[in-house]
mmJSON file of the N, C-alpha and C atoms, coordinates in Angstrom:
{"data_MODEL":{"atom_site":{
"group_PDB":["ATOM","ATOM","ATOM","ATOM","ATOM","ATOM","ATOM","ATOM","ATOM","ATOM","ATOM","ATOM","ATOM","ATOM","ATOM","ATOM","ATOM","ATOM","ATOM","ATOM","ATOM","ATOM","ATOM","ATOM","ATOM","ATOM","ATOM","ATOM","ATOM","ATOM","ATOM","ATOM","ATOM","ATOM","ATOM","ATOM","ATOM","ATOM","ATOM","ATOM","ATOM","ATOM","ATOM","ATOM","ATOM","ATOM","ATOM","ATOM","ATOM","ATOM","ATOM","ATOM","ATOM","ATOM","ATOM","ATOM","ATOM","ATOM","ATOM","ATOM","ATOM","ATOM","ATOM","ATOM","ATOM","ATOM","ATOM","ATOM","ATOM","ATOM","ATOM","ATOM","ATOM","ATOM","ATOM","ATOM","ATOM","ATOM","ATOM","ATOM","ATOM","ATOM","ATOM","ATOM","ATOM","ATOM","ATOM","ATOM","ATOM","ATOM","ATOM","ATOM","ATOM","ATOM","ATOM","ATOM","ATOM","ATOM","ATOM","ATOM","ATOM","ATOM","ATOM","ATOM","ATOM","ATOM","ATOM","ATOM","ATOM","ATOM","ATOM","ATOM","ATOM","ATOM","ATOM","ATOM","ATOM","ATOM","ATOM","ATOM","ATOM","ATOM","ATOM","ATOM","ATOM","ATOM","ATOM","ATOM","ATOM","ATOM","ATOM","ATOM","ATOM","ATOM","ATOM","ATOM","ATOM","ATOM","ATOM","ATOM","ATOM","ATOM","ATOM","ATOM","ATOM","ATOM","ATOM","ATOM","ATOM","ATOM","ATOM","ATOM","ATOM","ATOM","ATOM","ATOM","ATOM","ATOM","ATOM","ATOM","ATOM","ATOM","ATOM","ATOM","ATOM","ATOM","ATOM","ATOM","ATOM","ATOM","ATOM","ATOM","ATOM","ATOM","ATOM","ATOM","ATOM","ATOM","ATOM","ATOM","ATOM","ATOM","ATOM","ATOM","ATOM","ATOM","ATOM","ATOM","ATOM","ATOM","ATOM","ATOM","ATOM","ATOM","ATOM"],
"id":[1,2,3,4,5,6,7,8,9,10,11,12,13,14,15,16,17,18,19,20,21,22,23,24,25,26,27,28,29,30,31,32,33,34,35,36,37,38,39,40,41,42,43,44,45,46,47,48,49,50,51,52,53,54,55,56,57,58,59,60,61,62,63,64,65,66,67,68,69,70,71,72,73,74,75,76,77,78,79,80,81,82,83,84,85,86,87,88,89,90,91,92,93,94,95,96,97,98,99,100,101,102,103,104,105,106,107,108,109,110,111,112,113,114,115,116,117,118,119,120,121,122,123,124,125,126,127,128,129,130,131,132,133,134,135,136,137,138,139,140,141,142,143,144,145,146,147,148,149,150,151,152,153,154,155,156,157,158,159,160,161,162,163,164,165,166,167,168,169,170,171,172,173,174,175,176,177,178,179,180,181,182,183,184,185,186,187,188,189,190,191,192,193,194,195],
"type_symbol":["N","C","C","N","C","C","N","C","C","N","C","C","N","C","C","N","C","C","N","C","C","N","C","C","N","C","C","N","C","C","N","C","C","N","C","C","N","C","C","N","C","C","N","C","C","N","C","C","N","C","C","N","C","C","N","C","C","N","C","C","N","C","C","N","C","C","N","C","C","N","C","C","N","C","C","N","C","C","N","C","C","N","C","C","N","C","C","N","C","C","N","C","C","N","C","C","N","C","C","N","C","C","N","C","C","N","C","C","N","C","C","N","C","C","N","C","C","N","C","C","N","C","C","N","C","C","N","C","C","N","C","C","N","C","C","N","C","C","N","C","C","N","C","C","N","C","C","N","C","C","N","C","C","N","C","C","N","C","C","N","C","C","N","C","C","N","C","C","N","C","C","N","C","C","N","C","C","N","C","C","N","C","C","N","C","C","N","C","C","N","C","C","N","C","C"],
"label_atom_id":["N","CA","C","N","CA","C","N","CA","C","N","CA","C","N","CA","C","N","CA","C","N","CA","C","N","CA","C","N","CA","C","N","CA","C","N","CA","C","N","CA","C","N","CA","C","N","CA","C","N","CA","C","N","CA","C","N","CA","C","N","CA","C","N","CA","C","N","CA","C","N","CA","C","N","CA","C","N","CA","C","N","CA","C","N","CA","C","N","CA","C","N","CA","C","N","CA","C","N","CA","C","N","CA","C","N","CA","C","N","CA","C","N","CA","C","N","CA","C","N","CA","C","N","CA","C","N","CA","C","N","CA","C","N","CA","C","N","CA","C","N","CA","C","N","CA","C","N","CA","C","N","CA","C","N","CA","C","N","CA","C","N","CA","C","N","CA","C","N","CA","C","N","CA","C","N","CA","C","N","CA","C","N","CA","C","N","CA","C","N","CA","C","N","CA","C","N","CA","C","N","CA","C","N","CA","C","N","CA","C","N","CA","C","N","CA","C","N","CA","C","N","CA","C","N","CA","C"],
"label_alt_id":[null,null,null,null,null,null,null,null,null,null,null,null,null,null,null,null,null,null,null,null,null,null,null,null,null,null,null,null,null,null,null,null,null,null,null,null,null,null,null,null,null,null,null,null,null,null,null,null,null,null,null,null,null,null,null,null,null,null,null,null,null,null,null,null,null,null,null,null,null,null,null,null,null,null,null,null,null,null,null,null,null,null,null,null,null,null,null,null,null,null,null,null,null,null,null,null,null,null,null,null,null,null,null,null,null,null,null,null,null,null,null,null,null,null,null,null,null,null,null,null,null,null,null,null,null,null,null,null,null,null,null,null,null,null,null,null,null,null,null,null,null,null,null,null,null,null,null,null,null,null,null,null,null,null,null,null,null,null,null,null,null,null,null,null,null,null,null,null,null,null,null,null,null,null,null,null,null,null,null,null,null,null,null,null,null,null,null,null,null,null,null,null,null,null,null],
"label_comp_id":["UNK","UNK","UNK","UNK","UNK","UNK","UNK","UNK","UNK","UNK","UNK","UNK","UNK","UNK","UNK","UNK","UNK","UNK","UNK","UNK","UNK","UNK","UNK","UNK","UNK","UNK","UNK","UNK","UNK","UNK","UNK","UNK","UNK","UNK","UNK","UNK","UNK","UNK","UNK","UNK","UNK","UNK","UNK","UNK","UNK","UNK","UNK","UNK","UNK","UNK","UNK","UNK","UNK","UNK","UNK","UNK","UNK","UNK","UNK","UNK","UNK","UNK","UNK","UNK","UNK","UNK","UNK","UNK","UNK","UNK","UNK","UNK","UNK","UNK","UNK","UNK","UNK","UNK","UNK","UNK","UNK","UNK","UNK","UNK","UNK","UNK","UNK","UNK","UNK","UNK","UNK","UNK","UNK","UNK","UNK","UNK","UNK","UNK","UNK","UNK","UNK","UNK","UNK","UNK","UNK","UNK","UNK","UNK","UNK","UNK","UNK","UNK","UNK","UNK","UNK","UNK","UNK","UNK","UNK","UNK","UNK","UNK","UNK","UNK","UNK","UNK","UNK","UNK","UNK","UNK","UNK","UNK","UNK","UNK","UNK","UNK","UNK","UNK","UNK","UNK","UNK","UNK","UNK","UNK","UNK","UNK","UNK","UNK","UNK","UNK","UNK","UNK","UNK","UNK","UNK","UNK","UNK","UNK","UNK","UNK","UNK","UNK","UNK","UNK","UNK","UNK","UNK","UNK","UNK","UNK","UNK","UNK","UNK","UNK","UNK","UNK","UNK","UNK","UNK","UNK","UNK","UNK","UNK","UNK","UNK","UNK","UNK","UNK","UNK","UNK","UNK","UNK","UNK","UNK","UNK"],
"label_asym_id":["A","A","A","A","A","A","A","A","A","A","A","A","A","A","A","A","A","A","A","A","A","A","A","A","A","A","A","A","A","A","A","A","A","A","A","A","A","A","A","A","A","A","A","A","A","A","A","A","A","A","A","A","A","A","A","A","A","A","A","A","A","A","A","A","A","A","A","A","A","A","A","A","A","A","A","A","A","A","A","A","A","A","A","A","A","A","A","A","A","A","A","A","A","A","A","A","A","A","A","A","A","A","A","A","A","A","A","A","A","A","A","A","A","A","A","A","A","A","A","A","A","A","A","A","A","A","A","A","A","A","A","A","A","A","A","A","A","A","A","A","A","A","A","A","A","A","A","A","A","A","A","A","A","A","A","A","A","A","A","A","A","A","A","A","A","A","A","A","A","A","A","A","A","A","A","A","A","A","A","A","A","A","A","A","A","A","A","A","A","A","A","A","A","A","A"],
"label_entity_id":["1","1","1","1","1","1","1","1","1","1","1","1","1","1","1","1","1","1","1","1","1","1","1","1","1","1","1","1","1","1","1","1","1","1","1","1","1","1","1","1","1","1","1","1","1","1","1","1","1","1","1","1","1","1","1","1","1","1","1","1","1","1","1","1","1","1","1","1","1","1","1","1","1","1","1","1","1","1","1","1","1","1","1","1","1","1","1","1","1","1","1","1","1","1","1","1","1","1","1","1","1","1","1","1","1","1","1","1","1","1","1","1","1","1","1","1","1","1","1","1","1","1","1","1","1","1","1","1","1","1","1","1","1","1","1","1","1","1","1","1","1","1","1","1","1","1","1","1","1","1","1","1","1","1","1","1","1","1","1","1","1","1","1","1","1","1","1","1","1","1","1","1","1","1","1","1","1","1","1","1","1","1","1","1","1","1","1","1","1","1","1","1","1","1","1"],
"label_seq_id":[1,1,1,2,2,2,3,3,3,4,4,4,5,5,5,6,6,6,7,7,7,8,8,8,9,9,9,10,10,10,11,11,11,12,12,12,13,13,13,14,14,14,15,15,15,16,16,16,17,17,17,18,18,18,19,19,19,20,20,20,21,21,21,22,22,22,23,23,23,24,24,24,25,25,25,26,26,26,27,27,27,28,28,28,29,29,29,30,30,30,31,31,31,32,32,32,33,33,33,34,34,34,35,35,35,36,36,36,37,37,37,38,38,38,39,39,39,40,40,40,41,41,41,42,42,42,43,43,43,44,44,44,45,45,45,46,46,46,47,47,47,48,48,48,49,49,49,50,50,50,51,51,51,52,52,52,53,53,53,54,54,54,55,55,55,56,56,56,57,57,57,58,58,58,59,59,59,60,60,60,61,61,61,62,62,62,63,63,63,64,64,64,65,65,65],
"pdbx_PDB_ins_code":[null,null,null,null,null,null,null,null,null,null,null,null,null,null,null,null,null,null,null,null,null,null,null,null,null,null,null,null,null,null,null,null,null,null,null,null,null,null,null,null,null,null,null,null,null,null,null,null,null,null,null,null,null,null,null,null,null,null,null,null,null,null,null,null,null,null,null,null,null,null,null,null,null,null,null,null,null,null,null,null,null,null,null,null,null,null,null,null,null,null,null,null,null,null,null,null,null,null,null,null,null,null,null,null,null,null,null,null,null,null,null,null,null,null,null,null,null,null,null,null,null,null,null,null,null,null,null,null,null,null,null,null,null,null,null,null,null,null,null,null,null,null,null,null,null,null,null,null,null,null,null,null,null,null,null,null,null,null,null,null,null,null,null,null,null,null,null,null,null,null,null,null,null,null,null,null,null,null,null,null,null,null,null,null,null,null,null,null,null,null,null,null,null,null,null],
"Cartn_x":[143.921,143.668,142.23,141.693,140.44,139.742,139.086,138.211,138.768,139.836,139.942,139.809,140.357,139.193,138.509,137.253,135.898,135.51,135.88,135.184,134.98,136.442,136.59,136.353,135.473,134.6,132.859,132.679,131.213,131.416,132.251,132.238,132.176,132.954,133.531,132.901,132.589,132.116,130.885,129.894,128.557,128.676,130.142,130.024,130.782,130.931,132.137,130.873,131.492,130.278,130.078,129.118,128.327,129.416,130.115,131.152,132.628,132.651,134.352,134.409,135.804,136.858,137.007,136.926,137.14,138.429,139.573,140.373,141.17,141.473,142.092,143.975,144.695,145.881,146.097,147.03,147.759,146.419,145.761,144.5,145.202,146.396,146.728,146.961,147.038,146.767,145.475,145.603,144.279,143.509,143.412,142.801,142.061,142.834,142.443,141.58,141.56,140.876,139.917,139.953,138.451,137.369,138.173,137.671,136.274,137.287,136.755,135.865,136.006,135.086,134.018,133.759,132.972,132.176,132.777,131.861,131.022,132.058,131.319,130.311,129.753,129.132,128.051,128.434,127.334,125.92,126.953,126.581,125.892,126.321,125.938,126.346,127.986,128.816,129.149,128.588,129.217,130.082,129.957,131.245,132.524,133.007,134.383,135.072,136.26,136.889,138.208,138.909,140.232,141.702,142.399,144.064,144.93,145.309,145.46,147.38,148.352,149.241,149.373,150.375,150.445,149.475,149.019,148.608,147.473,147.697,145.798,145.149,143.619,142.682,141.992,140.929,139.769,138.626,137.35,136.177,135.814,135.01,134.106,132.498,132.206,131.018,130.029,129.07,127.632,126.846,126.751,125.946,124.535,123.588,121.991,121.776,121.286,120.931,118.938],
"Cartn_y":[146.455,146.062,145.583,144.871,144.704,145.986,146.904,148.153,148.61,149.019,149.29,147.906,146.659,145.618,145.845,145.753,145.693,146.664,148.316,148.944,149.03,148.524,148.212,147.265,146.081,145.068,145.976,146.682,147.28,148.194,148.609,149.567,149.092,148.433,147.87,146.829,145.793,144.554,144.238,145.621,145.679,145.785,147.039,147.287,146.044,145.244,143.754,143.168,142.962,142.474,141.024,140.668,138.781,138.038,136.894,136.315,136.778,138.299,138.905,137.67,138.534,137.685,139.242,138.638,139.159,138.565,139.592,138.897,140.069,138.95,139.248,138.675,139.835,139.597,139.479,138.93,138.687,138.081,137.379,136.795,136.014,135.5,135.153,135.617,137.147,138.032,137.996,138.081,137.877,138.742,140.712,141.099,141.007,140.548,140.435,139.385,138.21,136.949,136.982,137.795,137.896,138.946,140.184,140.753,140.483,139.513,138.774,137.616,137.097,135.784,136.5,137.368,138.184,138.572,139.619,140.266,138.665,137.333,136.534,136.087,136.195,135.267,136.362,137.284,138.397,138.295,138.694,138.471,137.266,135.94,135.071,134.044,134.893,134.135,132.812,132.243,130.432,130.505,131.164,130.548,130.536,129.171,128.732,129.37,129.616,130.115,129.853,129.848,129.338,130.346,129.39,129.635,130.097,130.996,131.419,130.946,131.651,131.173,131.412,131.247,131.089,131.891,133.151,134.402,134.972,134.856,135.508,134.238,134.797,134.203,134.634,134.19,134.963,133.886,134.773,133.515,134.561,133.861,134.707,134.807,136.03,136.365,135.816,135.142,134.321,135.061,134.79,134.794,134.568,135.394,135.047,134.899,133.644,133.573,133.972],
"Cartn_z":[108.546,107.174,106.98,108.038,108.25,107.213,108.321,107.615,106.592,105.377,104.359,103.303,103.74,102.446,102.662,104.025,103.601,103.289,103.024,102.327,101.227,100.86,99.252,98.464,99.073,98.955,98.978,99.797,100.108,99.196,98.759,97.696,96.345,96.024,94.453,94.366,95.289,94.7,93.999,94.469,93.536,92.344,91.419,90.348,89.469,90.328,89.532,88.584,87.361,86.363,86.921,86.746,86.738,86.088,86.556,85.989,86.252,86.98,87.166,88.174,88.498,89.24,90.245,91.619,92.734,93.779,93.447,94.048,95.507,96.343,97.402,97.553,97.48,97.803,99.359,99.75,101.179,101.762,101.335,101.952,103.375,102.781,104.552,105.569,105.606,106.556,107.73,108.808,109.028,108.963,108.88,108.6,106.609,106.496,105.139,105.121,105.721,105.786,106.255,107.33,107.981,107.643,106.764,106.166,104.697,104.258,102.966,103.445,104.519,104.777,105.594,106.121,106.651,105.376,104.697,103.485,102.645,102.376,101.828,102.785,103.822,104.819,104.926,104.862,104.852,103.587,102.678,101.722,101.219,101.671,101.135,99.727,99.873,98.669,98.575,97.899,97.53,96.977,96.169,94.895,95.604,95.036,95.681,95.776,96.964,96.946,96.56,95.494,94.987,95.166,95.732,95.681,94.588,94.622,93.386,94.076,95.031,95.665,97.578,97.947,99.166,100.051,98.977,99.97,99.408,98.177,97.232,96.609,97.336,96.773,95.828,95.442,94.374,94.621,94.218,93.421,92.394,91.996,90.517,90.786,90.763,91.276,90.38,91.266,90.055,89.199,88.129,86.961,86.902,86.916,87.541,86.348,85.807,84.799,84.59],
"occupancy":[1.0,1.0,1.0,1.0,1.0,1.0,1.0,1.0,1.0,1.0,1.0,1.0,1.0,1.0,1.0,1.0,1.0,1.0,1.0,1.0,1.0,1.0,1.0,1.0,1.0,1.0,1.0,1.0,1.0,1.0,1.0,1.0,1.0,1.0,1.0,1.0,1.0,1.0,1.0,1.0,1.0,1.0,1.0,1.0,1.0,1.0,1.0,1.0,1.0,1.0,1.0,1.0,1.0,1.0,1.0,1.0,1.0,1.0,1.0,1.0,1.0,1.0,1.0,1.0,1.0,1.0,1.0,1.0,1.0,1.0,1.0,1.0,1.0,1.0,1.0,1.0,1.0,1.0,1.0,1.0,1.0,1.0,1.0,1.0,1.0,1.0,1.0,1.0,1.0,1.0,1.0,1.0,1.0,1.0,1.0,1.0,1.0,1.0,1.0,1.0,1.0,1.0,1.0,1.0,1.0,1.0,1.0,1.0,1.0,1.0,1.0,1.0,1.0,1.0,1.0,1.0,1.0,1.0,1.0,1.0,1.0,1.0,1.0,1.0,1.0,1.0,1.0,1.0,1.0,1.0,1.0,1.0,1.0,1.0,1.0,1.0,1.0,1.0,1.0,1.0,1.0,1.0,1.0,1.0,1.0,1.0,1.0,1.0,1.0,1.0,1.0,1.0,1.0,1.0,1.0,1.0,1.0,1.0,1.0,1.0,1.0,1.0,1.0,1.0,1.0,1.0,1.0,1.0,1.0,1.0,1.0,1.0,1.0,1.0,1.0,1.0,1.0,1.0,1.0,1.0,1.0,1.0,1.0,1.0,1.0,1.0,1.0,1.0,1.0,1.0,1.0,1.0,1.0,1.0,1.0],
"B_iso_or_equiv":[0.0,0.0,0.0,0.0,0.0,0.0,0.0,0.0,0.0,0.0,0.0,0.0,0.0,0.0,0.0,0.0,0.0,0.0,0.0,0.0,0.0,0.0,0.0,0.0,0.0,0.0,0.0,0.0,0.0,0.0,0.0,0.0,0.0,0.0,0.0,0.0,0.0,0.0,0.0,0.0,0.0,0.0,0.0,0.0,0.0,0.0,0.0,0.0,0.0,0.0,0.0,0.0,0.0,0.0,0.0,0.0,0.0,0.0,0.0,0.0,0.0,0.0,0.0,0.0,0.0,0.0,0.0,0.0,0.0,0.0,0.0,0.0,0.0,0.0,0.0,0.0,0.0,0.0,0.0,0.0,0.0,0.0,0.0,0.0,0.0,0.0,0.0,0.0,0.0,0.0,0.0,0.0,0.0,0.0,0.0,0.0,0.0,0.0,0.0,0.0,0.0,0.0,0.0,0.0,0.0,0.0,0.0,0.0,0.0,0.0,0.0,0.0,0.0,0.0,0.0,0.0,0.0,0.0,0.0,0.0,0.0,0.0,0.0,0.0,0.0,0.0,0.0,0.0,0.0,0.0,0.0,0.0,0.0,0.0,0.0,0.0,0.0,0.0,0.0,0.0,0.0,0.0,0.0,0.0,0.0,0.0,0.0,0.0,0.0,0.0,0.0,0.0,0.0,0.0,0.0,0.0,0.0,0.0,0.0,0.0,0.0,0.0,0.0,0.0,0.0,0.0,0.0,0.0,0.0,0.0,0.0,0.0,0.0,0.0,0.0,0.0,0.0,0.0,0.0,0.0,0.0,0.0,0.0,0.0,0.0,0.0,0.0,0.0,0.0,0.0,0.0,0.0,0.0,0.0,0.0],
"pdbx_formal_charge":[null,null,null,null,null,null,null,null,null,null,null,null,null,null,null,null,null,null,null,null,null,null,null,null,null,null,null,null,null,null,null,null,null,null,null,null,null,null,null,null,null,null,null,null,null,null,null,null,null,null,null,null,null,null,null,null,null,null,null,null,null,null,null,null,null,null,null,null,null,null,null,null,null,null,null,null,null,null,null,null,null,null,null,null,null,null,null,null,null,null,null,null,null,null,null,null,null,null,null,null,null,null,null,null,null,null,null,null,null,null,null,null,null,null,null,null,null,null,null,null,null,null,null,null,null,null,null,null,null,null,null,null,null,null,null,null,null,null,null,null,null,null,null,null,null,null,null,null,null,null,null,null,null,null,null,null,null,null,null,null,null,null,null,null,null,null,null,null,null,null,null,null,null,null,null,null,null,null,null,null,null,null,null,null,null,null,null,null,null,null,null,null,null,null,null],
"auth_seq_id":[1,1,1,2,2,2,3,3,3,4,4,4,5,5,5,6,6,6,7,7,7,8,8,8,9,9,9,10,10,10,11,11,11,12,12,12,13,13,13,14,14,14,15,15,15,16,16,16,17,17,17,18,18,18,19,19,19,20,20,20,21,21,21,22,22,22,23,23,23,24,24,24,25,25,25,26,26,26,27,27,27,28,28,28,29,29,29,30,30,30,31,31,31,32,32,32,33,33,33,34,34,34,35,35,35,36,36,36,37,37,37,38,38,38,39,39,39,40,40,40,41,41,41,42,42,42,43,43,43,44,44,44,45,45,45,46,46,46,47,47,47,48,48,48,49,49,49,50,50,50,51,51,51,52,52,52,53,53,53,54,54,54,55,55,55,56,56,56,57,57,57,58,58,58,59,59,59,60,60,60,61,61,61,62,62,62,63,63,63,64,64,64,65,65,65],
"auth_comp_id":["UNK","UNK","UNK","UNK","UNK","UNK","UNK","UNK","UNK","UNK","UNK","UNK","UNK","UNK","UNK","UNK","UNK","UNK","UNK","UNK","UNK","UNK","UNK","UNK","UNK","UNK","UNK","UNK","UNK","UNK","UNK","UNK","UNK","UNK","UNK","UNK","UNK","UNK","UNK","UNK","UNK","UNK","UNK","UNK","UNK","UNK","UNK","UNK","UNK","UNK","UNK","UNK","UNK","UNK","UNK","UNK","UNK","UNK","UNK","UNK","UNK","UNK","UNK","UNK","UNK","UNK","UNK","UNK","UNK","UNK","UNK","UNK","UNK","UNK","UNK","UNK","UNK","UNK","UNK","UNK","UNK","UNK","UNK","UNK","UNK","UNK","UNK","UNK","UNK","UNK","UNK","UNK","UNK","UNK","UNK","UNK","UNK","UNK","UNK","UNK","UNK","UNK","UNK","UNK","UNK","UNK","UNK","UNK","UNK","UNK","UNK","UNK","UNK","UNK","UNK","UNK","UNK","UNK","UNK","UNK","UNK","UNK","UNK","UNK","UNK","UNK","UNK","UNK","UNK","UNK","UNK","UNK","UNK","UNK","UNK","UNK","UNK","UNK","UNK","UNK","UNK","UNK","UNK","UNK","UNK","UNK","UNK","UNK","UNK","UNK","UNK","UNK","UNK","UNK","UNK","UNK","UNK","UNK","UNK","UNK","UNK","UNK","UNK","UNK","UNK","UNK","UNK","UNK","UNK","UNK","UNK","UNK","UNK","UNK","UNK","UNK","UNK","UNK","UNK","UNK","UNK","UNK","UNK","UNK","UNK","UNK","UNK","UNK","UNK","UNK","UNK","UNK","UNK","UNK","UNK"],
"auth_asym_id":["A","A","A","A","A","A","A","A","A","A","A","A","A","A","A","A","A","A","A","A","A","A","A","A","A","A","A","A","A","A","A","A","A","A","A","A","A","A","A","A","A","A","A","A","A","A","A","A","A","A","A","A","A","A","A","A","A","A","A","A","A","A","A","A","A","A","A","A","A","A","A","A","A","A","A","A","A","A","A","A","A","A","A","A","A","A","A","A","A","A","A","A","A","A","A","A","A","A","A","A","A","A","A","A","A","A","A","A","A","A","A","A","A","A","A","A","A","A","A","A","A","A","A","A","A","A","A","A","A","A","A","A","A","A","A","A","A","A","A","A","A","A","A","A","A","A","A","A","A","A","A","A","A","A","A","A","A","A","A","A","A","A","A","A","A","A","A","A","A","A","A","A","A","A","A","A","A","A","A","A","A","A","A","A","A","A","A","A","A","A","A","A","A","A","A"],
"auth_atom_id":["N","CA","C","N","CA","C","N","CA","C","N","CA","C","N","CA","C","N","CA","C","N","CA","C","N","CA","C","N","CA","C","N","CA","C","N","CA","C","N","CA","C","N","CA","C","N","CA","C","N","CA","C","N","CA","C","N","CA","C","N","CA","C","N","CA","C","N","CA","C","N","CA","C","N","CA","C","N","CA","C","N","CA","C","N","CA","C","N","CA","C","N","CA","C","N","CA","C","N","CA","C","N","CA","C","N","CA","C","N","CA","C","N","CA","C","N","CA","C","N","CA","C","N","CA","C","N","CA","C","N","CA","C","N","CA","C","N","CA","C","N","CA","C","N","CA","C","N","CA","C","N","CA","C","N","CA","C","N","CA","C","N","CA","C","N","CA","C","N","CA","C","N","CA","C","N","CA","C","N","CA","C","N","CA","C","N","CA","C","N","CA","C","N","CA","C","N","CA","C","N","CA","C","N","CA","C","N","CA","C","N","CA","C","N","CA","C","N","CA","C","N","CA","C","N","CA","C"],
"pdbx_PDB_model_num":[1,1,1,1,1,1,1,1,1,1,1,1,1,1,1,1,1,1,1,1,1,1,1,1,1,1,1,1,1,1,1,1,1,1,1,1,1,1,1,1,1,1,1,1,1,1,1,1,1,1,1,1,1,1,1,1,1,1,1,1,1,1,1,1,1,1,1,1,1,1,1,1,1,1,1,1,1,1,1,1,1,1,1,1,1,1,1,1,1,1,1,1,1,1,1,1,1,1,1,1,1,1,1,1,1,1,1,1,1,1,1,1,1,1,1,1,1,1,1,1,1,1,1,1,1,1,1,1,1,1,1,1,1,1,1,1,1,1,1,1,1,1,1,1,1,1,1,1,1,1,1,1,1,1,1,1,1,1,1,1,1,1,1,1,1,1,1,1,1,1,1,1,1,1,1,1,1,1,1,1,1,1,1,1,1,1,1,1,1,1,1,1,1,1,1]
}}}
């Protein structure tokens, strides 16, 4: 599960408008988790990361003002 989020993070997450919402289901998976904390660490994502329930997360991608 690993390599298909992160492609679909390296793929899609450029065209997410300033302000979307980027979300990850089964985030408690660990390929999913490490997938997504990888792409954010890469990247350089702050924005919080919030619980949405037991298993998906999201943040909302920053707004360059």
């Amino acid at each position: 599960m690993y390599g298909s989020t992160m492609d679909s993070l390296e793929y899609l997450y450029p065209k997410l408008s300033k302000g979307g919402f980027c979300i990850i289901d089964d985030y408690a998976l660990p390929g999913y988790k490490a997938a997504g904390d990888d792409f954010r660490t890469k990247h350089l994502i702050n924005s919080e990361l919030k619980k949405i329930n037991w298993t998906a997360r999201y943040w909302r991608k920053a707004r360059v003002l």
